[in-house]
N, C-alpha and C positions, 0 to 999 in steps of 0.2 A: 528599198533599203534592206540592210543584211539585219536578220532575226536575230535576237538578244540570244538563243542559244549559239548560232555561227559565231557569233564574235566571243565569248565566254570559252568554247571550242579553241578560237585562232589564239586570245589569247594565253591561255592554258600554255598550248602549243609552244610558243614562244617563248614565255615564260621557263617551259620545258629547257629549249634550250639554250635560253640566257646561263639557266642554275647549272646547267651540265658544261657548259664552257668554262663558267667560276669555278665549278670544282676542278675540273680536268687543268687549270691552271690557275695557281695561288695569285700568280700575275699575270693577267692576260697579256701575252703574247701579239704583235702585230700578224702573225701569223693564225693563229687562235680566233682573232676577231675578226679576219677575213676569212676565216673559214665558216661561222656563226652567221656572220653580214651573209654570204652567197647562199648558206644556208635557208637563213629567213626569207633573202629575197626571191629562192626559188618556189617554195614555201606562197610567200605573197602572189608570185606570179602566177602558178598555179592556180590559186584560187580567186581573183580576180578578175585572169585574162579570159578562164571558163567560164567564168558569170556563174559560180559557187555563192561568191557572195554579193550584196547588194552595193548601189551606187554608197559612197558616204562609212564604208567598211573598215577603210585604213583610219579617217578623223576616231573615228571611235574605237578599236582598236590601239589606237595610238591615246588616248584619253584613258582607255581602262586598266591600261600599261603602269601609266603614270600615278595611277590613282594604287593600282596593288602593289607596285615595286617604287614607293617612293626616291627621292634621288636617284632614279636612274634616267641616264642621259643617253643621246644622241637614238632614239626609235621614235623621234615624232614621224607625223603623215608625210614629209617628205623626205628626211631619212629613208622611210619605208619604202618609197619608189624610190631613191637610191637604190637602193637594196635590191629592189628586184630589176633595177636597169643594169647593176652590177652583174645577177647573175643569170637574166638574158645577153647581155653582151659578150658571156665568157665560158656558157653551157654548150654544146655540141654533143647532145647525146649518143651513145651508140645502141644500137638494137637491142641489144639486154639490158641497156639503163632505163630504158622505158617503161615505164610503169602505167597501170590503168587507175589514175588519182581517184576517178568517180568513187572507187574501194575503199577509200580514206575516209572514214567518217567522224572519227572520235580526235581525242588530242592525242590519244597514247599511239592510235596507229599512225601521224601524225609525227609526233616525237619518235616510234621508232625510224620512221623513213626519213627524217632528218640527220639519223644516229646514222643508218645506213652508209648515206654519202661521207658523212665526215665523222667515223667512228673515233673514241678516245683510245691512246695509245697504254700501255700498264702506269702503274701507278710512282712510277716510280720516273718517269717523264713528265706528266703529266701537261704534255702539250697533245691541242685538239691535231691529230693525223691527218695530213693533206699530202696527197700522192704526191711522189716527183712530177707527173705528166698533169699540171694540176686542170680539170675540169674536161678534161678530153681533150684540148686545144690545140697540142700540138699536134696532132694526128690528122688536123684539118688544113693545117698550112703545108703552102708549096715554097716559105722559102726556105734552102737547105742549111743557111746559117742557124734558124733557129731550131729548125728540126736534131741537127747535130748537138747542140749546145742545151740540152734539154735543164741538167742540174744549174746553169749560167742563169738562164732564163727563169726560174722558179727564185733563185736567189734576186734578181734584181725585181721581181714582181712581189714576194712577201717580203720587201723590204721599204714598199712603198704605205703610204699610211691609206683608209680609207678613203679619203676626201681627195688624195694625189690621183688616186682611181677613178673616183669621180669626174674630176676636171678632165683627164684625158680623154676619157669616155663621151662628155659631152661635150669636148671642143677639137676629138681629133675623131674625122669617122671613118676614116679608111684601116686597117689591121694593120697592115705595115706602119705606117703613120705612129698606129697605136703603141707597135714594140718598138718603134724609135725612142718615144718619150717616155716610156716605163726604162728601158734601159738608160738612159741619158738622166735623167732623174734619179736613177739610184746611184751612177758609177760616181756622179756629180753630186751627191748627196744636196738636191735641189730643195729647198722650201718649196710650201705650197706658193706663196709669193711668184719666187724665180719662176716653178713650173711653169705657170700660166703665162708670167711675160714672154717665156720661149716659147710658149705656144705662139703667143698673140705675131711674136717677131717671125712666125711661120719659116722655127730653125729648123725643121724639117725638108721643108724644101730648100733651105739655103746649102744643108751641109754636103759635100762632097761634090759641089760644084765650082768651086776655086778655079780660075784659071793658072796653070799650073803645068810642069814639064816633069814632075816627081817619075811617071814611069821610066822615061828615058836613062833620067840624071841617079836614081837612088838602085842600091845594088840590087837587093830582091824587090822580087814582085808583091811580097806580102808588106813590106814594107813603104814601100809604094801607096799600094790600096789602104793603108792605115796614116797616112799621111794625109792623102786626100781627103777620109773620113775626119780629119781633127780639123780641118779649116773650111767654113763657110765664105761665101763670095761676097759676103758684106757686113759687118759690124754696127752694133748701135751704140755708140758712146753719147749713150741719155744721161749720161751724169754730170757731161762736161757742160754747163751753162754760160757761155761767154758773156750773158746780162750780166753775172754777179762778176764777171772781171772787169766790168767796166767798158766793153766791146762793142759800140754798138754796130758798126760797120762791119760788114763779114769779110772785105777785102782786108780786114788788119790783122785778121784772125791766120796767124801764122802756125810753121809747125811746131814752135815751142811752144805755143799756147796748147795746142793738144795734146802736145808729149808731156805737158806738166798737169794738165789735168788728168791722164792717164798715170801717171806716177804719184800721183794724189789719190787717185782710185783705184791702184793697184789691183787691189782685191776683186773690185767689180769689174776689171778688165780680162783678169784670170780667169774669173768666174765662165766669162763671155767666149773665151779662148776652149777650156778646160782643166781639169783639175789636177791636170797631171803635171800643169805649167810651172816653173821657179824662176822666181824674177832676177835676172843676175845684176842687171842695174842700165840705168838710160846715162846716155854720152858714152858710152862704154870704151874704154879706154885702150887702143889696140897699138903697139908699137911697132915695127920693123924696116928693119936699115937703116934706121934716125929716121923715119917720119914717123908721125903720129895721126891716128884715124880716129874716127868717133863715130859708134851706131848708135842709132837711137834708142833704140830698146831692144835689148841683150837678155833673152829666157834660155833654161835648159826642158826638155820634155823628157819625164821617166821613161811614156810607153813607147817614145821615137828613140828616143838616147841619143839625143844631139842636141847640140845647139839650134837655138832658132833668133837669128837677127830679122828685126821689124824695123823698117824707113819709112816715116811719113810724111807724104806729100800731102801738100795742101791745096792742090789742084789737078786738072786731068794727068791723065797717065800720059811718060812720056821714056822713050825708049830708052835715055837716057838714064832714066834710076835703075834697067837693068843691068845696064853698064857699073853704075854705081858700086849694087848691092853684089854682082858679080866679085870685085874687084873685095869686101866685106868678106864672101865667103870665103874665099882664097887665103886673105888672112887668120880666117879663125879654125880653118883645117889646119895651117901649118903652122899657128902660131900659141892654140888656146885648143883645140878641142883633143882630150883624149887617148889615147890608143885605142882601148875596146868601143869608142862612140861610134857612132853613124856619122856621115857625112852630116855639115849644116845645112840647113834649112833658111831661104829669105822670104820673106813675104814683104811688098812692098803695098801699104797700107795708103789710096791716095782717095780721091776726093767724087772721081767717076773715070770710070774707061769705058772703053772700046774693047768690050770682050774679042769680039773676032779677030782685032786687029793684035792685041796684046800675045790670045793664044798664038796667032802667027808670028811676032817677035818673041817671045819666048821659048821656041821653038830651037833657037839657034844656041843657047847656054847649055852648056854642061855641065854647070851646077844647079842644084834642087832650088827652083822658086817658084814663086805664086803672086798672082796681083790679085787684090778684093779692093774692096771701097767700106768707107764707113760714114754715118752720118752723127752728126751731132745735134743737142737740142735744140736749137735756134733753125735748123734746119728741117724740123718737121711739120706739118699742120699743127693750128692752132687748137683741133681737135683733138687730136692725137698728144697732144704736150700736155693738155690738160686731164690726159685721163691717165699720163703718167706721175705715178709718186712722186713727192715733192721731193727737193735737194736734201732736205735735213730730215727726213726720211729714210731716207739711200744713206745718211750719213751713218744714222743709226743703225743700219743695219750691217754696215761695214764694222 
């Protein structure tokens, strides 16, 4: 057990810089208190992982916390490994950051080596100072988007809340993984909620795997690779419940029934898409030469600047809806999209394909499309349905 001076010590320490973050900001800053958080958890780690202090160090710590700084919240004992899971997960010291802790004995040397890393800025900001390159980190990665993009990167990471950090942390463990979901989570301004069902739907591994012919069919190349990043190969439309339409047969469940609980759920299907999406309207209504056409669901995309028509099929993929949706975009390039747009964009939303075979038919259009699959609720384990949010839940939060 840690001796009643260590812990009087740590929590001094802390204490320390709980009061120096309140002052250095009137309102703590989400930024502020990620930088306090990595602070103490390096702090924690430090003393801890050395075996400084005894087994039972953080309960009491965390107890004497409570008992000096009343009402203050979120530093209980597992807060506290938060904390330092936080700021082992995201440290990469380099040669001169390294310090000989055993020299730390007091709380003020202590406090000052907390101060050290994440000095206050003058007084007249009064937010706690976190480098652009924050924790060393990117000087550790080899990949060159995020290497480049250093200020992009510090924006979508001190924009996420403690706990959004947390979650990725313990549910994604590879780095890349990592800045997938810190970024997608900020650009998407995700709750902690969303976050974690995108984890759980492992959008990570779905995104940018679309079967799809965009390199050929769209003009540039960056265009292109930003097309295929915005659609994943398969959708979960968990909101659609066919029980409550009265369905109990899945052979009845047609594609109105899913295009109307998608236009019921508009928002949670955006959400699922992304956020850059505007719903232009389903049956979409396209005229030319006296005939008349109807897509089913008709979006524009800011960061594409096109149109994006979606057709849903209610069963396997079949060469024919690229025939279809072909014949869709043709109209809405000459008929609805723009002058400064992009070409549109199809996606043909069905029930299950044949990736091999689809990328091989697909192959032959020379306009931008993509097939994925979606599933609905009735369509998942019994497990898995039950660990999902209820309907008037989802309602709520639409």
């Amino acid at each position: 057990m840690a001796n009643s001076i260590q812990i009087s010590q740590a929590v001094d320490a802390i204490k320390s810089a709980i009061l120096r973050s309140q002052e250095s900001a009137l309102r703590a800053t989400n930024k502020s208190l990620l930088a306090l958080y990595y602070a103490i958890g390096k702090f924690v780690s430090i003393n801890s992982r050395k075996g400084f202090w005894g087994q039972g160090a953080l309960e009491a710590i965390s107890r004497q916390l409570s008992q000096e700084m009343p009402g203050l919240r979120g530093f209980s004992e597992r807060n506290l490994k938060n904390m330092r899971t936080f700021a082992e997960s995201w440290e990469i010291p380099t040669a001169a950051e390294r310090v000989d802790y055993k020299d730390i004995t007091n709380s003020a040397d202590v406090s000052a080596e907390l101060h050290r890393h994440f000095p206050t800025q003058t007084q007249d900001t009064k937010v706690v100072n976190v480098a652009i390159n924050p924790f060393g980190l990117l000087e550790s990665l080899n990949l060159s988007k995020w290497q480049t993009m250093s200020a992009e990167f510090c924006e979508d990471f001190f924009s996420l809340s403690f706990s959004h950090h947390i979650a990725i942390l313990s549910k994604a463990k590879v780095l890349e993984e990592r800045l997938f979901y810190i970024h997608q989570a900020s650009v998407n301004r995700w709750s902690l909620r969303e976050l974690e069902r995108q984890i759980s739907l492992n959008t990570f591994q779905h995104q940018g795997t679309i079967t799809n012919n965009f390199p050929q069919t769209l003009p540039q190349p960056q265009l292109a690779f930003r097309a295929i990043q915005m659609f994943k190969d398969s959708y979960l439309l968990d909101y659609i419940n066919t029980e409550e339409l009265g369905i109990r047969d899945v052979e009845d469940i047609d594609e109105r029934v899913i295009e109307q609980g998608i236009v019921q759920n508009i928002k949670k299907f955006i959400l699922s898409f992304g956020r850059d999406f505007a719903f232009m309207g389903n049956q979409y209504r396209v005229e030319a030469m006296g005939h008349e056409h109807f897509i089913d669901l008709l979006f524009y995309n800011r960061e594409l600047n096109c149109l994006v028509a979606i057709e849903l099929k209610k069963g396997e993929f079949k060469t024919s809806y690229l025939g279809q949706l072909n014949g869709y975009l043709d109209l809405l390039d000459d008929y609805v999209k723009k002058p400064h747009e992009n070409p549109s964009i199809g996606i043909v939303l069905c029930k299950d394909v044949d990736k091999t075979y689809a990328e091989y038919m697909v192959r032959s259009y020379q306009k931008p499309m993509g097939v994925a699959t979606y599933q609905i609720s009735s369509d998942m384990p019994e497990k898995l349905r039950k660990s999902l949010p209820e309907i008037e839940d989802l309602k709520k939060l639409l």
